[in-house]
PyMOL Python script that loads the backbone (N, CA, C, O; Angstrom):
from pymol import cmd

cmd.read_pdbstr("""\
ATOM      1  N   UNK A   1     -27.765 148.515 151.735  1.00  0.00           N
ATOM      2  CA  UNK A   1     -26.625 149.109 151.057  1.00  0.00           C
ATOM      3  C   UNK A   1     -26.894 149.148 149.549  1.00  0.00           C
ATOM      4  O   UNK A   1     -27.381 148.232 148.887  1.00  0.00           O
ATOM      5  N   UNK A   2     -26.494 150.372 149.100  1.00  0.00           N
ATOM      6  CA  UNK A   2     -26.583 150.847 147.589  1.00  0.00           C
ATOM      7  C   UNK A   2     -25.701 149.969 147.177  1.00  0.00           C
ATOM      8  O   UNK A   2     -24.902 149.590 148.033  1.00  0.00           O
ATOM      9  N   UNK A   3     -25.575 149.384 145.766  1.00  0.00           N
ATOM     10  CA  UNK A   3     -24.836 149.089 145.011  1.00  0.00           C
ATOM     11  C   UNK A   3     -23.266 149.537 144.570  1.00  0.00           C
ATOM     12  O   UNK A   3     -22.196 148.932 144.505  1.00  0.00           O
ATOM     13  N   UNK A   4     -23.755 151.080 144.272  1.00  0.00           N
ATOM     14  CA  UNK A   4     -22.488 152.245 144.285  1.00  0.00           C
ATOM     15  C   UNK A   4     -22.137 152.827 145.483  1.00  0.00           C
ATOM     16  O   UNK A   4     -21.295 153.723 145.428  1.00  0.00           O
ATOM     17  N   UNK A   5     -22.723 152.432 146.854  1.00  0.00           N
ATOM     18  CA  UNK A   5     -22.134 153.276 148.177  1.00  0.00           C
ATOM     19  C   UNK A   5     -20.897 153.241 148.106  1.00  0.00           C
ATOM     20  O   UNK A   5     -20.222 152.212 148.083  1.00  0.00           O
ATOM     21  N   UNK A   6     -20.398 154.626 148.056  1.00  0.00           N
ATOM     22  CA  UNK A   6     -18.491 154.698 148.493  1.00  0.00           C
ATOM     23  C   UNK A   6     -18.200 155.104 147.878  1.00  0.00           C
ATOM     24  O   UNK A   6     -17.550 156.025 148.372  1.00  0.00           O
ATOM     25  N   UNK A   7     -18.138 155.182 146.321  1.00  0.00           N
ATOM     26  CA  UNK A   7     -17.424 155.866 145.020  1.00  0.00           C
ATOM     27  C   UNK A   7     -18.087 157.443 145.475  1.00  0.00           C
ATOM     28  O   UNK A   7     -19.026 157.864 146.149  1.00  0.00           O
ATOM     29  N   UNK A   8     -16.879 158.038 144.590  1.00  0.00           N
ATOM     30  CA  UNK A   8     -17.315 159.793 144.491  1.00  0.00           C
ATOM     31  C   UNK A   8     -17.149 160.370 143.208  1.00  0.00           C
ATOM     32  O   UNK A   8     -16.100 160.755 142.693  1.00  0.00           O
ATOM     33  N   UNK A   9     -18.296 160.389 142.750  1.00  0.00           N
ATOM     34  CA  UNK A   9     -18.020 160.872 141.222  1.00  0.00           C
ATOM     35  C   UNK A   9     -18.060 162.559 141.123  1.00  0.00           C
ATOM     36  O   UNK A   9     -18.984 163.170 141.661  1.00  0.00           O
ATOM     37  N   UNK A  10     -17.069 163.208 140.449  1.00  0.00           N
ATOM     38  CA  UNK A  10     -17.365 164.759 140.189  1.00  0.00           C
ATOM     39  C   UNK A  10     -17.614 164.537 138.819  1.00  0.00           C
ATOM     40  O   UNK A  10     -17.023 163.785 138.043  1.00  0.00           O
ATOM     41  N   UNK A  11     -18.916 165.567 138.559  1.00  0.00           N
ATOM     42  CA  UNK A  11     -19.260 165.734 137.530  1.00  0.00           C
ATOM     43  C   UNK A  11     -19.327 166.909 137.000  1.00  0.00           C
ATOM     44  O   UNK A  11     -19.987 167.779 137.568  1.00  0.00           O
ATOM     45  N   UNK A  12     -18.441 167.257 135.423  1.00  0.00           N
ATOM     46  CA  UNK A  12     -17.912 168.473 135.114  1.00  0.00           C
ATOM     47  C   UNK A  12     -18.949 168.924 133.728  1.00  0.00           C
ATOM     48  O   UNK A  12     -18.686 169.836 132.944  1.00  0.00           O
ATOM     49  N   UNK A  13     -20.132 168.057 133.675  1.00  0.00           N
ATOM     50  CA  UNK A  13     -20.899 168.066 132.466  1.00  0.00           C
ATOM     51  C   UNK A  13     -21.598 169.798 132.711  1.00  0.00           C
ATOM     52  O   UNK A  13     -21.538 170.600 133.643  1.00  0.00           O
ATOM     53  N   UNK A  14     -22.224 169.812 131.388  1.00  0.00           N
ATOM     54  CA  UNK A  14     -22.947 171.425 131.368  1.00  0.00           C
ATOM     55  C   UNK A  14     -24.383 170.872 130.668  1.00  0.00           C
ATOM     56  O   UNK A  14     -25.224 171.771 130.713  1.00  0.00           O
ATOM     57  N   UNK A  15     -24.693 170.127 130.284  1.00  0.00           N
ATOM     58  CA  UNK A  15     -25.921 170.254 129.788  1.00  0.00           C
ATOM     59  C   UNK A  15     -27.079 169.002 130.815  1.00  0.00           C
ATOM     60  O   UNK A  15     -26.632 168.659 131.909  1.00  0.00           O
ATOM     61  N   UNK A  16     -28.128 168.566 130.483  1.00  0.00           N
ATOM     62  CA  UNK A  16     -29.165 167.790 130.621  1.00  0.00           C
ATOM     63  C   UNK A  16     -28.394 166.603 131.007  1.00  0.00           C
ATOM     64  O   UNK A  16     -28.197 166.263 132.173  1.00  0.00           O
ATOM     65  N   UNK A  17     -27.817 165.775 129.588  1.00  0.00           N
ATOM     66  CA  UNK A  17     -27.426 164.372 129.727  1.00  0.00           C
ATOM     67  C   UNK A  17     -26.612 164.408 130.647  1.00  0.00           C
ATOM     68  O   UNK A  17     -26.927 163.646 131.561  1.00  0.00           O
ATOM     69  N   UNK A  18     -25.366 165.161 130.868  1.00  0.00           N
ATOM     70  CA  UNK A  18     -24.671 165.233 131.940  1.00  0.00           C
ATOM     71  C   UNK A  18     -25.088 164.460 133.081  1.00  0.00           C
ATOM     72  O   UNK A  18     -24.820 163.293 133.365  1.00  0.00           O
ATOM     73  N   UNK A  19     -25.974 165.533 133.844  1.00  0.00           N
ATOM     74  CA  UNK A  19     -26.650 165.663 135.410  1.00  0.00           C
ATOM     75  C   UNK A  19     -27.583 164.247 135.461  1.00  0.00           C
ATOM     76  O   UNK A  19     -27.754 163.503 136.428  1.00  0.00           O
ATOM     77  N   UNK A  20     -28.003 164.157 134.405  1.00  0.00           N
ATOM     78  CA  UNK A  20     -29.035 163.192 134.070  1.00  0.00           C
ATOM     79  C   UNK A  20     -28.354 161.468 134.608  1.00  0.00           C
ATOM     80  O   UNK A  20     -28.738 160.506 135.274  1.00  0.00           O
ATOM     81  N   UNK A  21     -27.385 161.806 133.973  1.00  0.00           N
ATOM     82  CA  UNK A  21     -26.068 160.362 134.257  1.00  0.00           C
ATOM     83  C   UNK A  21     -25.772 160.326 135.630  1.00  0.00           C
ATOM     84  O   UNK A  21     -26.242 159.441 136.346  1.00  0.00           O
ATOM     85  N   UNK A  22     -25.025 161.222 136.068  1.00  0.00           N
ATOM     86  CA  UNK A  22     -24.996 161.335 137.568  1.00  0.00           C
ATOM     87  C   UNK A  22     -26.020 161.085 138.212  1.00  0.00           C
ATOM     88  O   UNK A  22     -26.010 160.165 139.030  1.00  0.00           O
ATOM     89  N   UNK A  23     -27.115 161.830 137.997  1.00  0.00           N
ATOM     90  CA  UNK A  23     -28.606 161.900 138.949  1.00  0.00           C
ATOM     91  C   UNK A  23     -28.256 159.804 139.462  1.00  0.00           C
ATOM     92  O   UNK A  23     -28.002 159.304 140.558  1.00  0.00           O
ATOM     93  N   UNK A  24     -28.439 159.085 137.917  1.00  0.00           N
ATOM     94  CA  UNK A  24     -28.720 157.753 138.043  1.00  0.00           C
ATOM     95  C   UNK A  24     -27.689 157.304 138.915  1.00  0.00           C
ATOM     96  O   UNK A  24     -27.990 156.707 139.949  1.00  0.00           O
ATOM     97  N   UNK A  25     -26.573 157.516 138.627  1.00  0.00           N
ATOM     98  CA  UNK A  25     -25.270 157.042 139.778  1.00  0.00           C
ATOM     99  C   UNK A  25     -25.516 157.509 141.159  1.00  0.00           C
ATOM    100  O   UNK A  25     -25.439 156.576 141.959  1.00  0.00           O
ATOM    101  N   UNK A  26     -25.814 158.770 141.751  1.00  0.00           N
ATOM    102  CA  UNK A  26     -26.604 158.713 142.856  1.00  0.00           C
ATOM    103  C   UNK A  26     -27.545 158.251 143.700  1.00  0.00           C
ATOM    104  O   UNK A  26     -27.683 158.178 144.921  1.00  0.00           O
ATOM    105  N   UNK A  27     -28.336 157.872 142.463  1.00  0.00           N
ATOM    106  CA  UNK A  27     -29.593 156.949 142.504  1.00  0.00           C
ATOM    107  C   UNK A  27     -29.123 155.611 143.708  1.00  0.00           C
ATOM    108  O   UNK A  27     -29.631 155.309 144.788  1.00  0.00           O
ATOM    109  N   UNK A  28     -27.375 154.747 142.588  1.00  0.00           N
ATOM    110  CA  UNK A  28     -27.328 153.680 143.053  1.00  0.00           C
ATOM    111  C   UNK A  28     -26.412 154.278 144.524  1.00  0.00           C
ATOM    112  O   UNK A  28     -26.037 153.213 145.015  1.00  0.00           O
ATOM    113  N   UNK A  29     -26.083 154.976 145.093  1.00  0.00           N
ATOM    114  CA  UNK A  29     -25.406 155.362 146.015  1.00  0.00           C
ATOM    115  C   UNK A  29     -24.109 156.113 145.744  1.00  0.00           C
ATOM    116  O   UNK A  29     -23.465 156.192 146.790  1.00  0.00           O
ATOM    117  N   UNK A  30     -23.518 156.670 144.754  1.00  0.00           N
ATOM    118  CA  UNK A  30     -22.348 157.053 144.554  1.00  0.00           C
ATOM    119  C   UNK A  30     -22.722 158.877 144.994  1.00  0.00           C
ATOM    120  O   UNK A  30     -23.610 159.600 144.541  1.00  0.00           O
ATOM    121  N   UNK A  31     -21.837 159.129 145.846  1.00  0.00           N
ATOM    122  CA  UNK A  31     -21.533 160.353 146.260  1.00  0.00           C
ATOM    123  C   UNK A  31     -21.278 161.735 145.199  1.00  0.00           C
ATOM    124  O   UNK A  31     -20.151 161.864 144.723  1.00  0.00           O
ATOM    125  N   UNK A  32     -22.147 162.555 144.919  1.00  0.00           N
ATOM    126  CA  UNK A  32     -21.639 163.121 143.455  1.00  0.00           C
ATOM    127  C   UNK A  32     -21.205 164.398 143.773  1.00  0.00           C
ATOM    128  O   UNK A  32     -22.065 164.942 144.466  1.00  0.00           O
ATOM    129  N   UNK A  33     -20.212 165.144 143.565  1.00  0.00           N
ATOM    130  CA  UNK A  33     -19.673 166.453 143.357  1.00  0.00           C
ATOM    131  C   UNK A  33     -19.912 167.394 141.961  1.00  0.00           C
ATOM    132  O   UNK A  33     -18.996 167.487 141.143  1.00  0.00           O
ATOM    133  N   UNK A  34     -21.319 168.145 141.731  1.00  0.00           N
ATOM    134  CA  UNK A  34     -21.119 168.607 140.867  1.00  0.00           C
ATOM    135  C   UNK A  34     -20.239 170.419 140.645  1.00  0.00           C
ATOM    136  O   UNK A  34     -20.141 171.215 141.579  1.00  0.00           O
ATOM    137  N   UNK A  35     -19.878 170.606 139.651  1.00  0.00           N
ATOM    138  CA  UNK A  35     -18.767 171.494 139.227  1.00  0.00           C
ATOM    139  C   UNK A  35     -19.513 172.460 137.919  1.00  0.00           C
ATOM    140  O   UNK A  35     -19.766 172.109 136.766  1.00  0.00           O
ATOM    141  N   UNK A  36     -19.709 173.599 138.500  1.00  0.00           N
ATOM    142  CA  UNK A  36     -20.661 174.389 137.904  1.00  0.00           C
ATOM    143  C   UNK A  36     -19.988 176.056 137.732  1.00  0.00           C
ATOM    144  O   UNK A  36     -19.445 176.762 138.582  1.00  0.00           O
ATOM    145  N   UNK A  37     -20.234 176.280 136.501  1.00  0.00           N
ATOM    146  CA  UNK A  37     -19.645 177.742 136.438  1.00  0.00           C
ATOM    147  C   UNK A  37     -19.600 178.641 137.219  1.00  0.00           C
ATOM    148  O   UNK A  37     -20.772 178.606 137.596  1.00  0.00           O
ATOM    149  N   UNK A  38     -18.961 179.780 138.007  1.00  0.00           N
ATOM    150  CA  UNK A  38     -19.426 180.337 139.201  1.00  0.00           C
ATOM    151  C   UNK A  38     -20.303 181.553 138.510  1.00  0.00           C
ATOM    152  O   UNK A  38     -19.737 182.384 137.800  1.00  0.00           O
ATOM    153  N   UNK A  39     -21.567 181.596 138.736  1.00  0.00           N
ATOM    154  CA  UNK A  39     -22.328 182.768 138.739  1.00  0.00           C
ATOM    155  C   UNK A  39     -23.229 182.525 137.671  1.00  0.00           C
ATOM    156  O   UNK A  39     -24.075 183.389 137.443  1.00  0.00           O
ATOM    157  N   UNK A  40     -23.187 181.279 136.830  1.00  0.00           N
ATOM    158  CA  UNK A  40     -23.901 180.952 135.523  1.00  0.00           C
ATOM    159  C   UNK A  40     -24.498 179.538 135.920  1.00  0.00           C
ATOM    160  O   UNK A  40     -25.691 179.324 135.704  1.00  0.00           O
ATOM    161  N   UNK A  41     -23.717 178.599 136.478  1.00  0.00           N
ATOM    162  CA  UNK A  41     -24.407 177.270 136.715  1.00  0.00           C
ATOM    163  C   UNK A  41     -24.340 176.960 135.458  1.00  0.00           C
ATOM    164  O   UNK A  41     -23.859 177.534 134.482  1.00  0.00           O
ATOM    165  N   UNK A  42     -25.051 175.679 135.652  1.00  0.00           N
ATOM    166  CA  UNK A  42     -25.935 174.235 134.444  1.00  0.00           C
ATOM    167  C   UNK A  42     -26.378 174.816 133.427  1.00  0.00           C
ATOM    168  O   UNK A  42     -27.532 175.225 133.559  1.00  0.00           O
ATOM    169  N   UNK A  43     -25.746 175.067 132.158  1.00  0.00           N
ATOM    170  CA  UNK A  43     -26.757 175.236 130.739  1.00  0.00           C
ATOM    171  C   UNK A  43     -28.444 175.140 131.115  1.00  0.00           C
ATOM    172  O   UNK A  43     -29.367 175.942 130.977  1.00  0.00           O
ATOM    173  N   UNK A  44     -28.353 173.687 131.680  1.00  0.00           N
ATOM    174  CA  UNK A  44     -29.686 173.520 131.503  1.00  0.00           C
ATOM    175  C   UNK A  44     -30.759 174.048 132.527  1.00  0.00           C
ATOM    176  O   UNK A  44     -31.950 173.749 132.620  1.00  0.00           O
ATOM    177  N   UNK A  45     -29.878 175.055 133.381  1.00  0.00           N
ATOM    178  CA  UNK A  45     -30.893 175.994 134.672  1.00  0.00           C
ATOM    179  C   UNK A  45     -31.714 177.005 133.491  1.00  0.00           C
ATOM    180  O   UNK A  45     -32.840 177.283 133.904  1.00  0.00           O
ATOM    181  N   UNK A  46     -31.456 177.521 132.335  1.00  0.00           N
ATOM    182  CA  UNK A  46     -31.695 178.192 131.550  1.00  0.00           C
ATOM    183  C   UNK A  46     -32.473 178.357 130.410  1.00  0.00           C
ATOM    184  O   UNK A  46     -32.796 179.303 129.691  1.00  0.00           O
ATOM    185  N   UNK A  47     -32.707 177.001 130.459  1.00  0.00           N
ATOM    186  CA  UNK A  47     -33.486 176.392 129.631  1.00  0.00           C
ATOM    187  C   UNK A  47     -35.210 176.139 129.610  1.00  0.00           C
ATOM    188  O   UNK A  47     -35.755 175.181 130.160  1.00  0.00           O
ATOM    189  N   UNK A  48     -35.837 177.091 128.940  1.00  0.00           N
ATOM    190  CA  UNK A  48     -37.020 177.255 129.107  1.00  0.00           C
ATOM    191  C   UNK A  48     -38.185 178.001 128.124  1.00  0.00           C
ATOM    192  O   UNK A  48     -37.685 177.787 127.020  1.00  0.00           O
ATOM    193  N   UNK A  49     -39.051 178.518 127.945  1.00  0.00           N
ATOM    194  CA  UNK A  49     -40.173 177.962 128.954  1.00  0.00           C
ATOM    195  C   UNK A  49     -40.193 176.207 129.113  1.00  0.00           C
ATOM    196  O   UNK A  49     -39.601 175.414 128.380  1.00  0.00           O
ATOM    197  N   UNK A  50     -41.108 175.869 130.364  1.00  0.00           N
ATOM    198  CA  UNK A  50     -41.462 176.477 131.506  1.00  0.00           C
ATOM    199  C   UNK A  50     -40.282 176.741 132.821  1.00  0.00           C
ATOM    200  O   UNK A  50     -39.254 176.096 133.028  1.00  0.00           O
ATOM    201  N   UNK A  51     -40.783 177.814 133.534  1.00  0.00           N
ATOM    202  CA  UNK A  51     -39.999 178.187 134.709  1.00  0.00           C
ATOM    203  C   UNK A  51     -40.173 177.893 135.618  1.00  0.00           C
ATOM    204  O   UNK A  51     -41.399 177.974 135.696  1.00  0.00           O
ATOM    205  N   UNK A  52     -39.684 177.426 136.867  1.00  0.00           N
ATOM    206  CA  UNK A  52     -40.234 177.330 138.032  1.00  0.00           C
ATOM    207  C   UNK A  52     -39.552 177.488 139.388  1.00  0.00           C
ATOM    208  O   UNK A  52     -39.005 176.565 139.991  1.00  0.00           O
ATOM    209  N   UNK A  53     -39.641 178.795 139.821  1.00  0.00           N
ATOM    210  CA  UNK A  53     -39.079 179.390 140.900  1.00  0.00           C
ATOM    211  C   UNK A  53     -37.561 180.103 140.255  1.00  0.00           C
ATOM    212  O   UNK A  53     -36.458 180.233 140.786  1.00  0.00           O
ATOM    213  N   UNK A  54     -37.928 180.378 139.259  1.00  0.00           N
ATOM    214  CA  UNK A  54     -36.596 181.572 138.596  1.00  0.00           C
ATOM    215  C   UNK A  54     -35.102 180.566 137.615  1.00  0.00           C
ATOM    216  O   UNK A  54     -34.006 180.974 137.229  1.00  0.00           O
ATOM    217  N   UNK A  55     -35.922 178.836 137.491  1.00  0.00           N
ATOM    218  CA  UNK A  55     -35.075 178.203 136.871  1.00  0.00           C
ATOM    219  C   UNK A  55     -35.853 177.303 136.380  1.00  0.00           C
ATOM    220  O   UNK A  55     -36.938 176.991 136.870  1.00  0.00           O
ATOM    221  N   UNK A  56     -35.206 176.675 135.071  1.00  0.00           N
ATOM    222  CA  UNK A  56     -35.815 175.857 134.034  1.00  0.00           C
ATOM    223  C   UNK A  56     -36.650 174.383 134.748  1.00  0.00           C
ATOM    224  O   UNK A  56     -36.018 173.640 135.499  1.00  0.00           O
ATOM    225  N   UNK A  57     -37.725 174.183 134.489  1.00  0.00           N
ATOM    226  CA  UNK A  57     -38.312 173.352 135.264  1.00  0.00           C
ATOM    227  C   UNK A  57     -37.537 171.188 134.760  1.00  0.00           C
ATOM    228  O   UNK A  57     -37.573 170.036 135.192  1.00  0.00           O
ATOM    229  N   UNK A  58     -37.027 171.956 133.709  1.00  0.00           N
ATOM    230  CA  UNK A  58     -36.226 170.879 133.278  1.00  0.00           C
ATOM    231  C   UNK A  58     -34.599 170.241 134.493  1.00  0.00           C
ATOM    232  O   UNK A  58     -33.829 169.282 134.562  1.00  0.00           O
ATOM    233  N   UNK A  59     -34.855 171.461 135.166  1.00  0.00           N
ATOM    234  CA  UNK A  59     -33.340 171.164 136.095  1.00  0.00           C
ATOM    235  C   UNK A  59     -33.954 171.296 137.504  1.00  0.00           C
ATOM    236  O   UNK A  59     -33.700 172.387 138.015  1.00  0.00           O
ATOM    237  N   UNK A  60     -34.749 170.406 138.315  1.00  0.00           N
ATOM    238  CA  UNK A  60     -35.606 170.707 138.957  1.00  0.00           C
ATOM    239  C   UNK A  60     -34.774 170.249 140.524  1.00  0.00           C
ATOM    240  O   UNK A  60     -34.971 169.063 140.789  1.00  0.00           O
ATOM    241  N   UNK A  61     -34.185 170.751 141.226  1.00  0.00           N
ATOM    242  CA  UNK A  61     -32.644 170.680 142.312  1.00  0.00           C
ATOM    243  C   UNK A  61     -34.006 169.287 143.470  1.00  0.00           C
ATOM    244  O   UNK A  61     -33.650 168.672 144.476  1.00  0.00           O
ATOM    245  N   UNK A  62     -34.682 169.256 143.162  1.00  0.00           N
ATOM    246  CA  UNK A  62     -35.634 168.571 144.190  1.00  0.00           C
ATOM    247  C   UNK A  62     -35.333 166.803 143.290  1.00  0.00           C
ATOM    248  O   UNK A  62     -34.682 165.943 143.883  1.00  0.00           O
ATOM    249  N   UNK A  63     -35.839 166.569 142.056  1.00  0.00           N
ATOM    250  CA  UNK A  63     -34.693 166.293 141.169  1.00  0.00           C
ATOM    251  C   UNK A  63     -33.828 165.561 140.666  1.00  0.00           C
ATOM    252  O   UNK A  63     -33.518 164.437 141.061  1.00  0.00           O
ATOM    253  N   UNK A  64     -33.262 166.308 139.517  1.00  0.00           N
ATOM    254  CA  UNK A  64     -31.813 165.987 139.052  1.00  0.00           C
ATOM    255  C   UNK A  64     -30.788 166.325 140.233  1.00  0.00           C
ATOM    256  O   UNK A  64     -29.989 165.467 140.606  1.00  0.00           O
ATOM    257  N   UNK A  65     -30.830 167.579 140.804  1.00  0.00           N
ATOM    258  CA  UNK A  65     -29.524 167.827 141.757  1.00  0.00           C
ATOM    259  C   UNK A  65     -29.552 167.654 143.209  1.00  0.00           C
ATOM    260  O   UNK A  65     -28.871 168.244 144.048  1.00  0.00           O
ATOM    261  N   UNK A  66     -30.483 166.717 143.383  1.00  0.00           N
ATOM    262  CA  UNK A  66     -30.566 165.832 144.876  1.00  0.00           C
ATOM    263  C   UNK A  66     -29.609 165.569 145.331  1.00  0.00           C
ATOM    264  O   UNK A  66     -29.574 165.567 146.561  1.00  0.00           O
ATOM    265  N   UNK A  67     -28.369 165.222 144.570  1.00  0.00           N
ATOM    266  CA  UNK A  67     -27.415 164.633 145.192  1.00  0.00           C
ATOM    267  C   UNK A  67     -25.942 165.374 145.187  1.00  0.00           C
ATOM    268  O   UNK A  67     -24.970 164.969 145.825  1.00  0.00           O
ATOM    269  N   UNK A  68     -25.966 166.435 144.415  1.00  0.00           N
ATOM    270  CA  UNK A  68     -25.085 167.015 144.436  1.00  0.00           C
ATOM    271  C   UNK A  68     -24.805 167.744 145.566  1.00  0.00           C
ATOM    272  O   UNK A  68     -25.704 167.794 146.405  1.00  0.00           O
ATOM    273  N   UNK A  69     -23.199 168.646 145.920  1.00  0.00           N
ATOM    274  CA  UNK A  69     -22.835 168.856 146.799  1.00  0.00           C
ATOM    275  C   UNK A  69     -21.789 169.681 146.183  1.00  0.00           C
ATOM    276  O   UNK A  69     -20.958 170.253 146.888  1.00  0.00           O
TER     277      UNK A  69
END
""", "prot")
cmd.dss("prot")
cmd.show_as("cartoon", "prot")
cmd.util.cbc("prot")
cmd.orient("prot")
């Protein structure tokens, strides 16, 4: 058992540090809901060079957004 199993954090951030915070709270088990512009997403999908697969290799969904939902 995770540390954080059970909590559900939504996260309404737009940039790096945001996702970055969450990513770690997932890490310890907390369930994360992220909340993303419809049709624009994460600042930081945009952010680049480098690219990788049509989004900033800085926001990499394999990742920072492992845990989102």
């Amino acid at each position: 058992m995770l540390p954080l199993e059970g909590p559900r954090v939504v996260d309404l951030s737009r940039a790096l540090a945001g996702p970055f915070r969450t990513m770690l709270l997932g890490d310890l088990g907390a369930e994360v809901i992220k909340v993303e512009e419809p049709g624009v997403g994460d600042d930081s999908r945009h952010w680049g060079p480098p690219f990788a697969g049509g989004e900033s290799a800085c926001y990499d969904d394999d990742a920072i957004a492992r845990f989102y939902r």
